[in-house]
C-alpha positions in Angstrom: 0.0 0.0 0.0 1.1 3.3 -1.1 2.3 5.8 1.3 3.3 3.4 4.1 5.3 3.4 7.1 6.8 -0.1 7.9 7.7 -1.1 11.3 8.8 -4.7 12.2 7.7 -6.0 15.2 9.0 -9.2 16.7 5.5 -9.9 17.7 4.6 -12.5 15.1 5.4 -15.9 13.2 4.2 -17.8 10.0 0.9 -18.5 9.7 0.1 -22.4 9.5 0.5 -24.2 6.7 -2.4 -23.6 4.0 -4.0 -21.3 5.7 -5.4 -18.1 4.0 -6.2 -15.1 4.9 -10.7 -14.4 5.4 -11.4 -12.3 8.1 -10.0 -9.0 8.8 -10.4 -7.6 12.6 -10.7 -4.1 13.1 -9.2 -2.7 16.6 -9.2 0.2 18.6 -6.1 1.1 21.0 -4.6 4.4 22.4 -1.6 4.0 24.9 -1.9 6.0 27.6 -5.6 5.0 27.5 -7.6 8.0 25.9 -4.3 9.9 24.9 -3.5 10.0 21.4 -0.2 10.8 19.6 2.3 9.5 21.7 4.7 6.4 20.9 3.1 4.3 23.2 1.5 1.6 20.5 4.4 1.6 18.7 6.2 0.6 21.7 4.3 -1.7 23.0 4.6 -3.6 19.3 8.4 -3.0 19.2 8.4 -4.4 23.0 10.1 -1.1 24.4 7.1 -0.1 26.3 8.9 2.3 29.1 6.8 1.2 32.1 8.3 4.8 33.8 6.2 6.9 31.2 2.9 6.0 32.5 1.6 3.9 35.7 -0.5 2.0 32.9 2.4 0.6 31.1 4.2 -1.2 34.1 0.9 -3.6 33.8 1.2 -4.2 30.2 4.9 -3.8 29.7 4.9 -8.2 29.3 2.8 -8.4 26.8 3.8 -9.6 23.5 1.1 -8.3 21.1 1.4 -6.4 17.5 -1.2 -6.0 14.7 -0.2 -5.4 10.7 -1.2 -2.9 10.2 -2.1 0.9 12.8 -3.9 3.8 11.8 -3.2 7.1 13.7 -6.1 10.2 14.0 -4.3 11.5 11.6 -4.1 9.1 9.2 -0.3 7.9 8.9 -0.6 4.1 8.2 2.2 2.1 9.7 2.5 -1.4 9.1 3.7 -3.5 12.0 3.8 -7.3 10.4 3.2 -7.9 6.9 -0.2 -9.6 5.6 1.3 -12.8 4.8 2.4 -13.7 8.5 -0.1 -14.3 11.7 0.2 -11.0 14.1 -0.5 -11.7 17.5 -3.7 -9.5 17.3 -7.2 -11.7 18.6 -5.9 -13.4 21.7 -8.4 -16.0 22.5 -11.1 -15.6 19.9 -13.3 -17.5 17.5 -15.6 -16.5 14.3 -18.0 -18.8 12.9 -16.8 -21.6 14.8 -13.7 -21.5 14.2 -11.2 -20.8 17.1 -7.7 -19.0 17.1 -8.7 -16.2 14.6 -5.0 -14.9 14.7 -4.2 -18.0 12.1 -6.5 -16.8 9.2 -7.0 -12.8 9.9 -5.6 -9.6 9.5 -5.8 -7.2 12.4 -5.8 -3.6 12.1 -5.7 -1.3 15.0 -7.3 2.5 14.9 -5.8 5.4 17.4 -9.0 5.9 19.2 -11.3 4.3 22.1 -14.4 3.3 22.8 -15.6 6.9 24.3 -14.8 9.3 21.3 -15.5 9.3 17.6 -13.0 8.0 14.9 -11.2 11.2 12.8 -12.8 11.2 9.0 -9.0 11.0 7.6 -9.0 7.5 9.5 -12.0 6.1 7.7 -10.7 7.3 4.3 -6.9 5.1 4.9 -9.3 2.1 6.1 -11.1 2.0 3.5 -7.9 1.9 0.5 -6.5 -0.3 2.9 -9.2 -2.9 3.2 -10.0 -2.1 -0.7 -6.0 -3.2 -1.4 -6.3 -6.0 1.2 -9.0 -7.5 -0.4 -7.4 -7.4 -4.0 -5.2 -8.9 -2.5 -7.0 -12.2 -0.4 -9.8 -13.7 -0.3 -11.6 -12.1 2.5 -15.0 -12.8 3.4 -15.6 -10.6 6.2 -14.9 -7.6 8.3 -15.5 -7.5 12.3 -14.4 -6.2 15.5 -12.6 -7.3 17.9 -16.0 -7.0 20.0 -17.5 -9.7 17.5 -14.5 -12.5 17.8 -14.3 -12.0 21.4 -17.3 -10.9 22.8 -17.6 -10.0 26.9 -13.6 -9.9 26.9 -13.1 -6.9 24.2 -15.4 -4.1 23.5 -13.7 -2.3 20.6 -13.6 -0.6 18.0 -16.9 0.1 20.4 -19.6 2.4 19.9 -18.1 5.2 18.8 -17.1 3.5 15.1 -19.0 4.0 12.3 -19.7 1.2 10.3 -21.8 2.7 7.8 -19.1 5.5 7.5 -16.4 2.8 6.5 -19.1 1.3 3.8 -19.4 4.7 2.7 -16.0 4.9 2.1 -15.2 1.8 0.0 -15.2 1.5 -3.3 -18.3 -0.1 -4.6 -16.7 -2.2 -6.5 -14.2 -4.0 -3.9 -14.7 -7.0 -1.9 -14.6 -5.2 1.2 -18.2 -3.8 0.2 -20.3 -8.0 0.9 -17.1 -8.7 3.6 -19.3 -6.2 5.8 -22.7 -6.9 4.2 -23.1 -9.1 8.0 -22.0 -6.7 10.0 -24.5 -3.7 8.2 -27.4 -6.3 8.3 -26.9 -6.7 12.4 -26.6 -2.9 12.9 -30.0 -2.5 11.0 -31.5 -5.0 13.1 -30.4 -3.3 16.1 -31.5 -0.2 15.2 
């Protein structure tokens, strides 16, 4: 993708043999939580969190996590793992029966939280992102993290748009019937 930072975290490994890539799973983080801007994400996926920057870091400092691919407010797209390989992204999580989602999906993380709304700018990169992702595999749907580990995650929460990202594709990717689920279960909600 076009105008992309990379970043290599150690955070990752090879997918399993024949798998392929159907699920993307949108995130939400921000390190301090509700601070944006900072290098705290890119920290924590680099593992050289600083646990003396904020109290909230000694407490997560152990993690090993990353995601491919992070989307700041304003709209720099770094890339953390590359597509091919399995990011450690899901933790314990399952999608249509099927458990360890980490083996067969892409995870890509958005600066925000559950309490405040996504920046436009952020919608616009997620969308040519997921457009270019699914060129490039065969994905058949789009969730949160909420949806692959429900009661244990909450984001990208309430605050992300949905119909805003649908907006944003173009009409003629695959991205557009990878969300047709998750824009029938908001209507049905509504």
């Amino acid at each position: 993708m076009n105008n992309c930072c990379i970043e290599t975290s150690p955070n990752c490994d090879a997918r399993p043999a024949d798998e392929i890539v159907s699920l993307v799973v949108i995130h939400a983080i921000s390190l301090p939580p509700d601070c944006f801007g900072g290098p705290g994400v890119r920290q924590l996926f680099l593992n050289c969190l600083d646990p003396s920057e904020d109290p909230f870091y000694a407490e997560i400092q152990h993690l090993r996590v990353s995601a491919h691919y992070f989307i700041r407010r304003t709209g720099e797209l770094i890339q953390f793992v590359p597509p091919e390989a399995r990011a450690w992204h899901a933790g314990a999580s399952s999608w249509r029966g099927r458990e360890r989602c980490n083996d067969f999906s892409i995870g890509i993380e958005l600066e925000g939280c559950d309490t405040l709304p996504f920046e436009p700018v952020q919608y616009n990169v997620l969308a040519d992102l997921l457009d270019d992702l699914c060129r490039s595999f065969p994905v058949a749907d789009i969730v949160g993290h909420s949806d692959i580990a429900p009661g244990r995650k909450t984001d990208p929460g309430p605050c992300f748009d949905w119909q805003r990202l649908l907006s944003s594709l173009s009409l003629s990717s695959g991205a557009v019937s990878a969300l047709a689920w998750k824009l029938a279960q908001a209507s049905e909600q509504a």
